[in-house]
C-alpha positions as a Markdown table, in Angstrom:
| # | Residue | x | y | z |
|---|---|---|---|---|
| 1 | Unk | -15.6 | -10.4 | 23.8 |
| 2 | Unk | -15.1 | -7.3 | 26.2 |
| 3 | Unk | -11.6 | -8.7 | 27.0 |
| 4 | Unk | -11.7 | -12.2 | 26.7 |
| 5 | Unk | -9.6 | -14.0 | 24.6 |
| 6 | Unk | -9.9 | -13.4 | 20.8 |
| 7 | Unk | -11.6 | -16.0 | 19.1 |
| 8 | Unk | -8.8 | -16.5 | 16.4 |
| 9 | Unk | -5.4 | -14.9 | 16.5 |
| 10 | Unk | -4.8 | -12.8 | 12.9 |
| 11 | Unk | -1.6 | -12.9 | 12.1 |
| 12 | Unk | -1.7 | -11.0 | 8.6 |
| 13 | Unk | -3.6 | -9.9 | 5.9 |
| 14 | Unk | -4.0 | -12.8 | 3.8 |
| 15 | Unk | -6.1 | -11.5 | 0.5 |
| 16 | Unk | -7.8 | -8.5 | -0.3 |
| 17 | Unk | -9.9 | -7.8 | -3.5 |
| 18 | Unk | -10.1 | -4.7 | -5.4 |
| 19 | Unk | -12.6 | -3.8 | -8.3 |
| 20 | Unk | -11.6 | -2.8 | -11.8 |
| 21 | Unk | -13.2 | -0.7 | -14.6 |
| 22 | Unk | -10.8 | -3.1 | -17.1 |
| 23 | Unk | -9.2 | -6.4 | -16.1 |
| 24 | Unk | -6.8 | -6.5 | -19.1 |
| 25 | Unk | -5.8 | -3.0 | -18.2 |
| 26 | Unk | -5.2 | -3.8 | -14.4 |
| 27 | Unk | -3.4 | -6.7 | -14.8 |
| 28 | Unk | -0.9 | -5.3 | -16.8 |
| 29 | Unk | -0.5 | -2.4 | -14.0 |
| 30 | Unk | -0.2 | -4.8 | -11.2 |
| 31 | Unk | 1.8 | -7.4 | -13.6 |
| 32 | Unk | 3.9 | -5.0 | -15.7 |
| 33 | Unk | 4.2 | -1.5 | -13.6 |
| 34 | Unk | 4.3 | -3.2 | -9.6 |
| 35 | Unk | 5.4 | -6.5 | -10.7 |
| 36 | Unk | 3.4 | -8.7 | -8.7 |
| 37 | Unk | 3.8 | -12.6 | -10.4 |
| 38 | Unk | 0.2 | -13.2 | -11.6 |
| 39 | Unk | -1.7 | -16.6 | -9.6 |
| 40 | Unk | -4.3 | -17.0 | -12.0 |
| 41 | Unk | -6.8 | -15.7 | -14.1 |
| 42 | Unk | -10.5 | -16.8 | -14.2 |
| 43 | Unk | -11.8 | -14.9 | -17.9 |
| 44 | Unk | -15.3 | -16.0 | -17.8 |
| 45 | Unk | -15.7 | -14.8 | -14.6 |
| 46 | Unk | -13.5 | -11.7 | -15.2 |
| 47 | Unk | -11.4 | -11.6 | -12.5 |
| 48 | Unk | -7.7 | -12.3 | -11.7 |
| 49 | Unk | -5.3 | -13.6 | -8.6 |
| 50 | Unk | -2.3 | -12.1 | -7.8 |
| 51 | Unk | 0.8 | -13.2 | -5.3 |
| 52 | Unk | 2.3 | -10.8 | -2.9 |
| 53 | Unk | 5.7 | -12.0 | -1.5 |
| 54 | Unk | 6.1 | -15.9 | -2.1 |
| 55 | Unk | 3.3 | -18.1 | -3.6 |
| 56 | Unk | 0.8 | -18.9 | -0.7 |
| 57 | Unk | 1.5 | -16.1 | 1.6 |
| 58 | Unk | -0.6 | -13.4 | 0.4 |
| 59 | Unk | -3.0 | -12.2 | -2.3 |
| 60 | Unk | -4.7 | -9.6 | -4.3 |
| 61 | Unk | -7.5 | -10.4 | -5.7 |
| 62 | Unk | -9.0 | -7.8 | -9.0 |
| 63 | Unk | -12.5 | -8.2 | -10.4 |
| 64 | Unk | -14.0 | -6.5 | -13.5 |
| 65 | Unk | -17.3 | -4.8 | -12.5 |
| 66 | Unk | -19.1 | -2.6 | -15.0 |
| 67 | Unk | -18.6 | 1.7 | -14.7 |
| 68 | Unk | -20.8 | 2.8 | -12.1 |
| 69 | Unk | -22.0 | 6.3 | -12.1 |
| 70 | Unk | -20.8 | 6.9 | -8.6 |
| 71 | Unk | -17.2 | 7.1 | -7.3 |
| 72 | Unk | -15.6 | 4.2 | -5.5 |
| 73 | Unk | -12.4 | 3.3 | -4.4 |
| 74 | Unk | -10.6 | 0.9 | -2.2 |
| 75 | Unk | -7.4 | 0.8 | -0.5 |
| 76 | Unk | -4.9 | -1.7 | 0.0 |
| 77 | Unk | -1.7 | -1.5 | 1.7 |
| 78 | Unk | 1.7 | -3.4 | 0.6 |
| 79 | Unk | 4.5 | -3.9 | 2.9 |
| 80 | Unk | 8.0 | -3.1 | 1.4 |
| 81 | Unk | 11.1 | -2.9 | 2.8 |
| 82 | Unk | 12.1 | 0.7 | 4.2 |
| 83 | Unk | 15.0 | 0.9 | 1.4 |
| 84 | Unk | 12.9 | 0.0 | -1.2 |
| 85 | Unk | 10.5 | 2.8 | 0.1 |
| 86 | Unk | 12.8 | 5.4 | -0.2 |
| 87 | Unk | 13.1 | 5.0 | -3.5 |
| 88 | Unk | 9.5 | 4.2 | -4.4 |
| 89 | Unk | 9.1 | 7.6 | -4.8 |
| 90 | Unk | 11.1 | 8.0 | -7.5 |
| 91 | Unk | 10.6 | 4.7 | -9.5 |
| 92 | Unk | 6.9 | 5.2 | -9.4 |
| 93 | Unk | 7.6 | 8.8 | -11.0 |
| 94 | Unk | 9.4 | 6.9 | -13.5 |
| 95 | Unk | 6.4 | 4.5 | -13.9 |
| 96 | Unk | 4.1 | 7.5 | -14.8 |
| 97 | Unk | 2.6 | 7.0 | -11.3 |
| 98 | Unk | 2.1 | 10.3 | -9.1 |
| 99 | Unk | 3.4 | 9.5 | -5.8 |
| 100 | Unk | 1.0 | 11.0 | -3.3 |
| 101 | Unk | 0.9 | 11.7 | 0.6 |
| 102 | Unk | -1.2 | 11.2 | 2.7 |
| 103 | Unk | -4.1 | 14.1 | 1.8 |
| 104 | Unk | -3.6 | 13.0 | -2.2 |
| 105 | Unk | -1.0 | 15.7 | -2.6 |
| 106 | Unk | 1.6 | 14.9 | -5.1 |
| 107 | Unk | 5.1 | 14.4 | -3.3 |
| 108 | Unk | 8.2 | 13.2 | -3.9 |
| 109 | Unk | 9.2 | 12.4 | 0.0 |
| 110 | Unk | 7.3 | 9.5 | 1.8 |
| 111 | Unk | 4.9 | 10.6 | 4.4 |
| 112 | Unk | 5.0 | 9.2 | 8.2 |
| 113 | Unk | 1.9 | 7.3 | 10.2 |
| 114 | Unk | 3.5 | 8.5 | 14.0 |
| 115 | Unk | 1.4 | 6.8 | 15.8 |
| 116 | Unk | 2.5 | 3.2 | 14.6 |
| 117 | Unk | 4.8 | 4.3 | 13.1 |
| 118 | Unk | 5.2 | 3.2 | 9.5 |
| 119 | Unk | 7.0 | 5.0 | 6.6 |
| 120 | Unk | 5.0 | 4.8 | 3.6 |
| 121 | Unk | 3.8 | 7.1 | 0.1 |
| 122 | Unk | 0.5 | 6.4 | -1.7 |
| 123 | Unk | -0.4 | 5.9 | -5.1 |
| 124 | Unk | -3.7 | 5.1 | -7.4 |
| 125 | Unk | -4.7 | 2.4 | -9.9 |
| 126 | Unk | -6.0 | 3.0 | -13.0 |
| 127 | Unk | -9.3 | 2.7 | -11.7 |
| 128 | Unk | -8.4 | 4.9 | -8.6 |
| 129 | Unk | -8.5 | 2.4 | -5.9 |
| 130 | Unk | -6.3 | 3.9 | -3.1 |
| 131 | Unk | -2.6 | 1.8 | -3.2 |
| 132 | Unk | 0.1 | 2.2 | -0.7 |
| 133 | Unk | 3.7 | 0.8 | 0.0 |
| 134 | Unk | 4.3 | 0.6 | 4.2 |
| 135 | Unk | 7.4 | 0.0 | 6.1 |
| 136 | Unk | 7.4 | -0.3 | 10.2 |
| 137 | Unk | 9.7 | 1.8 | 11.8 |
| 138 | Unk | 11.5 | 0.4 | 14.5 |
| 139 | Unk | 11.0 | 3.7 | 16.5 |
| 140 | Unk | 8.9 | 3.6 | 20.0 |
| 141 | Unk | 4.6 | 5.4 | 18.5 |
| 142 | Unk | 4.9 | 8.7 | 18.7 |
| 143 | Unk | 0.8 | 9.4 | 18.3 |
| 144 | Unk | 1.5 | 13.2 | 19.5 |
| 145 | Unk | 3.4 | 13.8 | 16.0 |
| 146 | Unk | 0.2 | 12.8 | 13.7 |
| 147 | Unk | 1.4 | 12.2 | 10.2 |
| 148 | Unk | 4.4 | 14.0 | 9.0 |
| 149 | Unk | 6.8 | 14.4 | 6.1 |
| 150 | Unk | 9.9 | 11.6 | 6.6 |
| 151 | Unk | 12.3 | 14.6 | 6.7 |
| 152 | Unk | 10.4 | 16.2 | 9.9 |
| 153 | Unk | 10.1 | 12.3 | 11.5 |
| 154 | Unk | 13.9 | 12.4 | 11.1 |
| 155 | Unk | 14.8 | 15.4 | 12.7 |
| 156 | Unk | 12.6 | 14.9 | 15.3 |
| 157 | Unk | 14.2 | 11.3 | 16.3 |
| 158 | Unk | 17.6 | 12.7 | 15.8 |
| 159 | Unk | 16.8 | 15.2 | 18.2 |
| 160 | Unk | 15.0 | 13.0 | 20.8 |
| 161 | Unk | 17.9 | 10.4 | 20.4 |
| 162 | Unk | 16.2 | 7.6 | 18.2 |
| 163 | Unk | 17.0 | 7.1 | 15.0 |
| 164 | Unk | 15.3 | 5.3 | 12.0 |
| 165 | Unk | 17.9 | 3.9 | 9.7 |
């Protein structure tokens, strides 16, 4: 396409599909624990729909394979509001769910993507697919700064006049 026109505009994620050790067990996580409203359930097929946001917007998709020897994971991102980030931290604690930065370290503060930048903290599955909670930051990419705790991102912006609320 070197520059041409893109052949179709995306706009958004619209579904993505994750693979699961236990479909019972996963959809009470994503039901029960994150509290997405369940779509539909196909049991002979062993797999199940969820909704993210309002009914027709979005959708997460979870499909029952059988263990595999080797380790696989996928990751999915879901964007949150940045209040209800800041305290994702500590309801997911609460869940029984280690919040985690960016390198998998447990943490209790959400981490910052600078070059976007986006606010966000990472948690796993039961099945250890990769799950995250993202919010956009208003601020002008900072790609210089890496990724960074929220409490360095803030000093820095209230230092360089910019402030995330």
């Amino acid at each position: 396409m070197n520059g041409e026109t893109k052949l179709i505009p995306v706009e958004y994620l619209f579904e993505g599909h994750l693979t699961v050790t236990d479909l019972d067990r996963a959809i009470a996580f994503y039901k029960d624990v994150l509290g997405l409203p369940l779509a539909e359930v196909f049991p002979e097929r062993r797999i199940a729909f969820f909704w993210i946001g309002a009914p027709g917007k979005s959708m997460l998709g979870l499909w029952e394979a059988a263990a595999m020897p080797q380790s696989r994971s996928a990751h999915v991102a879901f964007h949150v509001a940045l209040a209800d980030l800041h305290i994702a931290p500590a309801r997911l604690k609460k869940a029984g769910i280690v919040p985690r930065a960016l390198d998998g370290q447990p943490t209790e503060e959400l981490v910052v993507l600078a070059w976007m930048p986006a606010a966000s903290i990472y948690f796993s599955d039961p099945d250890g697919n990769l799950l995250e909670f993202i919010a956009m930051l208003p601020d002008p990419p900072r790609p210089d700064l890496g990724v960074l705790r929220w409490s360095e991102w803030t000093r820095l912006t209230l230092t360089s006049g910019t402030m995330t609320p």
